[in-house]
Backbone bond lengths (Angstrom), bond angles and torsions (degrees), N, CA, C in turn:
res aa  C-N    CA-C-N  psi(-1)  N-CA   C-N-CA  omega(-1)  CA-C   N-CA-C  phi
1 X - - - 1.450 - - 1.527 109.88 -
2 X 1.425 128.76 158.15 1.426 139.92 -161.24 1.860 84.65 -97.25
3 X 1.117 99.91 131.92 1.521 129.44 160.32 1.330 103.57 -45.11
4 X 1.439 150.16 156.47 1.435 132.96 169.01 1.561 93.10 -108.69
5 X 1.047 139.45 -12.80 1.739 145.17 -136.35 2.048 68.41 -121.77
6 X 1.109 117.58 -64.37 2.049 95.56 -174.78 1.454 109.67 -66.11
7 X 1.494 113.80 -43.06 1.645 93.30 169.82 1.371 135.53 -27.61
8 X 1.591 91.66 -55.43 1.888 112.40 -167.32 1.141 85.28 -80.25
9 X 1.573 170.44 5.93 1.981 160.03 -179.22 1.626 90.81 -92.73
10 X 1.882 102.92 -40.53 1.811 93.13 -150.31 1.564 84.19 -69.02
11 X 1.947 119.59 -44.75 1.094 103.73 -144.89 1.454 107.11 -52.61
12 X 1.622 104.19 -41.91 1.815 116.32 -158.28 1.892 88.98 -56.89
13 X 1.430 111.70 -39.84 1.583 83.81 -162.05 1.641 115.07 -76.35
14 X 1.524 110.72 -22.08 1.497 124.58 159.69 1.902 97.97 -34.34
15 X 1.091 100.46 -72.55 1.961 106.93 -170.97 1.283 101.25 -56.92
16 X 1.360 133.75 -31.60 1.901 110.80 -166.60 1.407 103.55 -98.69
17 X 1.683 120.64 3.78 1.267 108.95 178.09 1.499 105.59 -112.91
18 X 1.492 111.55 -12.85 1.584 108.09 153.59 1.551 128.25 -89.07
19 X 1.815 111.85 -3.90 1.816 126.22 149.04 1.418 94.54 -65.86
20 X 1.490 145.50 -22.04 1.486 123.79 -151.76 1.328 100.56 -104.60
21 X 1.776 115.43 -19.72 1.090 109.24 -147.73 1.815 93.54 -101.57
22 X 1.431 110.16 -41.26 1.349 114.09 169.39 1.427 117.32 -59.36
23 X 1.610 125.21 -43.06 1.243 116.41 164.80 1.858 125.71 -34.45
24 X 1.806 98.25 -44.17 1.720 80.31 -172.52 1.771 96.10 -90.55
25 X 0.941 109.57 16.64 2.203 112.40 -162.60 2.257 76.39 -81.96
26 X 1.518 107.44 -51.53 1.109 109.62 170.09 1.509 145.41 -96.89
27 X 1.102 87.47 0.66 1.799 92.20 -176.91 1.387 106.57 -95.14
28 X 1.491 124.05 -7.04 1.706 115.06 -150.69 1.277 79.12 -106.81
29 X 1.330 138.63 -56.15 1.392 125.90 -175.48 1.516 101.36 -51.03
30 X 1.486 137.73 -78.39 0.859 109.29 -167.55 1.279 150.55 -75.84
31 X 1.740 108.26 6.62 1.783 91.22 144.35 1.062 128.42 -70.39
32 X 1.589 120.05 -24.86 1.454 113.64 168.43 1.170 138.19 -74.78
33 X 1.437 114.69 -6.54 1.759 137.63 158.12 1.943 93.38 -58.23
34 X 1.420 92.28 -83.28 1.555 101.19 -179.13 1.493 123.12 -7.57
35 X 1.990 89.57 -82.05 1.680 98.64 -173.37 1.472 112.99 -73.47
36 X 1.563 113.98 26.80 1.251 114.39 -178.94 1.486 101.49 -103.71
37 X 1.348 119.44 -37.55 1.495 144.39 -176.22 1.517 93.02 -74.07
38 X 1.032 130.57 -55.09 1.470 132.80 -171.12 1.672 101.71 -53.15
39 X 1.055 105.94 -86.02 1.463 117.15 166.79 1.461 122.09 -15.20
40 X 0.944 121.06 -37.15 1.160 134.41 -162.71 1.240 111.88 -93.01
41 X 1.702 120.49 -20.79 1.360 142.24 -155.23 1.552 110.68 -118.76
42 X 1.404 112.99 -21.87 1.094 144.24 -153.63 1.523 109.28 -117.36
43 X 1.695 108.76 -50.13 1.357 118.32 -169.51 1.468 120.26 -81.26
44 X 1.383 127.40 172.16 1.084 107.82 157.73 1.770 146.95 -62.22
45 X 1.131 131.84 150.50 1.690 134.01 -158.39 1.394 96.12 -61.25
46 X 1.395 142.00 -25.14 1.362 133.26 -169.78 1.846 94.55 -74.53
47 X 1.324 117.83 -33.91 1.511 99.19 161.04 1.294 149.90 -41.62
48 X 1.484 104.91 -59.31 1.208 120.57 150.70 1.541 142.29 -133.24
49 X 1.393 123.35 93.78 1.682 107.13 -126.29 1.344 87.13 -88.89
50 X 1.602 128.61 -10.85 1.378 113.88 -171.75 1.270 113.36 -116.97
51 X 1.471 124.36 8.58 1.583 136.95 156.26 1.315 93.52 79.71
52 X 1.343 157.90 19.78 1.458 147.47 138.39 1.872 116.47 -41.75
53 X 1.123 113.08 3.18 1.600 116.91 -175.01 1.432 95.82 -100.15
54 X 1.343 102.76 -53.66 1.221 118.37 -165.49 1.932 114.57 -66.18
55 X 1.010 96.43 -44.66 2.062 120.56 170.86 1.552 72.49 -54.41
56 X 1.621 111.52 -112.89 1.349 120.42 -142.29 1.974 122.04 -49.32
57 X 1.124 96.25 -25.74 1.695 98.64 168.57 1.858 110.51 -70.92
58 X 0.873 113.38 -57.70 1.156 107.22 164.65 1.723 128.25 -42.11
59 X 1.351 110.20 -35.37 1.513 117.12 -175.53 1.672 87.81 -68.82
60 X 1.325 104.17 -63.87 1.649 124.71 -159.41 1.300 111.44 -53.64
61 X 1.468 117.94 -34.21 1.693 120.53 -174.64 1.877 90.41 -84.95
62 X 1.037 124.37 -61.13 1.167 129.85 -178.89 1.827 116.24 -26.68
63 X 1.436 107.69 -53.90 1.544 124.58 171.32 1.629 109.86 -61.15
64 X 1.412 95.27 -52.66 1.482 90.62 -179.73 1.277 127.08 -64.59
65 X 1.454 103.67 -44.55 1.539 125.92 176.98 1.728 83.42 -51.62
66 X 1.255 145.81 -119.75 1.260 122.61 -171.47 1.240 159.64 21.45
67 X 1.833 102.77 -48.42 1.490 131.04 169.38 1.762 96.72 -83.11
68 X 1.208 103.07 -57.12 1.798 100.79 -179.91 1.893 106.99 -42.74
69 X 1.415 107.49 -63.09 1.620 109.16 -172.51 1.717 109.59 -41.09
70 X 1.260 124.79 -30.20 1.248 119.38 -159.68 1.359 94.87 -105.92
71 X 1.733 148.14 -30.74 0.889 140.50 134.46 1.391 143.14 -17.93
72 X 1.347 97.92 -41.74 1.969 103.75 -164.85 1.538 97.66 -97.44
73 X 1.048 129.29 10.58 1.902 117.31 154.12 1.197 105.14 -82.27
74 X 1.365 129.04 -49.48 1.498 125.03 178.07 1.258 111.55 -27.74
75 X 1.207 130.10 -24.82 1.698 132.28 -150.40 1.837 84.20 -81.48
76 X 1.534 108.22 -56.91 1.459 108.80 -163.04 1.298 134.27 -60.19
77 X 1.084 145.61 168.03 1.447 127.78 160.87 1.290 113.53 -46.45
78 X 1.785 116.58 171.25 1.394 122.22 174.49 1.208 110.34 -63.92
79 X 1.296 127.73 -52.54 1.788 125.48 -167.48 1.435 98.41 -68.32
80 X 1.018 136.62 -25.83 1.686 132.93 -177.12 1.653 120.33 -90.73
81 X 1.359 98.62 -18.78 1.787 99.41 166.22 1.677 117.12 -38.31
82 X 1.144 115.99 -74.83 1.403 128.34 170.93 1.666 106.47 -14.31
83 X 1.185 130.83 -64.93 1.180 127.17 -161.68 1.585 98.13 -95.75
84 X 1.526 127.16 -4.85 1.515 113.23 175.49 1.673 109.30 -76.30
85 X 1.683 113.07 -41.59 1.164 135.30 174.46 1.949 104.15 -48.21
86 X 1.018 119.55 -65.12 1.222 116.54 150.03 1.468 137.60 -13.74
87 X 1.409 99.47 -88.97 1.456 109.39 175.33 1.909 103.43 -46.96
88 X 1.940 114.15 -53.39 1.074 105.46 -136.80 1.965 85.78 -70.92
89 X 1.397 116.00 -24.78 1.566 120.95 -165.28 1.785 92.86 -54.19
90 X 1.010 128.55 -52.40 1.452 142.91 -160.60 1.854 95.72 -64.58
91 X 0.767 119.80 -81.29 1.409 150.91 161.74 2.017 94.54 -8.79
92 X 1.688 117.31 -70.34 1.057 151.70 -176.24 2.004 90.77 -58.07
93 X 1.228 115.39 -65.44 1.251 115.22 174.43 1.708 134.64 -51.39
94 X 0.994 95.00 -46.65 1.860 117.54 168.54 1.298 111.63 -58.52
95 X 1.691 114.13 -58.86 1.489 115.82 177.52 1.921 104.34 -63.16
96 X 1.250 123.68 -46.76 1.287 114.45 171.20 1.671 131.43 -57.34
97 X 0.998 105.70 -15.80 1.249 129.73 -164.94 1.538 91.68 -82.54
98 X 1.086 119.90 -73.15 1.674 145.38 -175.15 1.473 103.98 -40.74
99 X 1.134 108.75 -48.23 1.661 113.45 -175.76 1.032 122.99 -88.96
100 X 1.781 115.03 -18.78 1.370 111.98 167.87 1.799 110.83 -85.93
101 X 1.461 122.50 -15.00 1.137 109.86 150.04 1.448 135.70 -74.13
102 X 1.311 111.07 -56.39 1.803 102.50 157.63 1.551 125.81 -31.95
103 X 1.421 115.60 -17.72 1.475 120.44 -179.80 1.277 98.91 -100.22
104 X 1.109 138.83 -25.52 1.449 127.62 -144.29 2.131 89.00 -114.94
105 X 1.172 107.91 -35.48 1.563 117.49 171.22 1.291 120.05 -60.00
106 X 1.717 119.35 -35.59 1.392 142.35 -172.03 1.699 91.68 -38.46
């Protein structure tokens, strides 16, 4: 007979390696949305002289940054979700926060 205590390990590790895998499906674009928006905000005007990098990276990291926050608890165990959702919501807020001022300061 199947163990019920290995069932529930494969499932959890089934879920934190499909939290690991969606995390970078979403997280890699949006640092590169981000430090694209940053750059752009930051860099010199021959970068972007008409700020369309800066608009749409910001939209794009912002969305993603979103999909990532709700993603990256999956990574943790079950009893530790609670406080990843947390941290990652906070985390998710700050970086949004940042970029909607660098955009809105431009």
């Amino acid at each position: 007979m199947d163990d019920p205590l290995r069932a529930r390990s494969k499932a959890d590790v089934r879920e934190r390696i499909t939290g690991g895998a969606l995390t970078l499906l979403f997280g890699a674009p949006c640092v590169w949305f981000a430090s694209s928006a940053l750059r752009s905000r930051f860099g010199p005007p021959t970068n972007d002289p008409h700020g369309y990098i800066m608009i749409f990276g910001t939209l794009f990291a912002v969305a993603l940054g979103l999909a990532t926050a709700l993603v990256v608890p999956l990574m943790l165990p079950r009893d530790r979700r609670v406080v990843g959702y947390v941290v990652s919501g906070c985390a998710f807020a700050v970086m949004s926060a940042g970029l909607l001022v660098a955009l809105v300061m431009a």
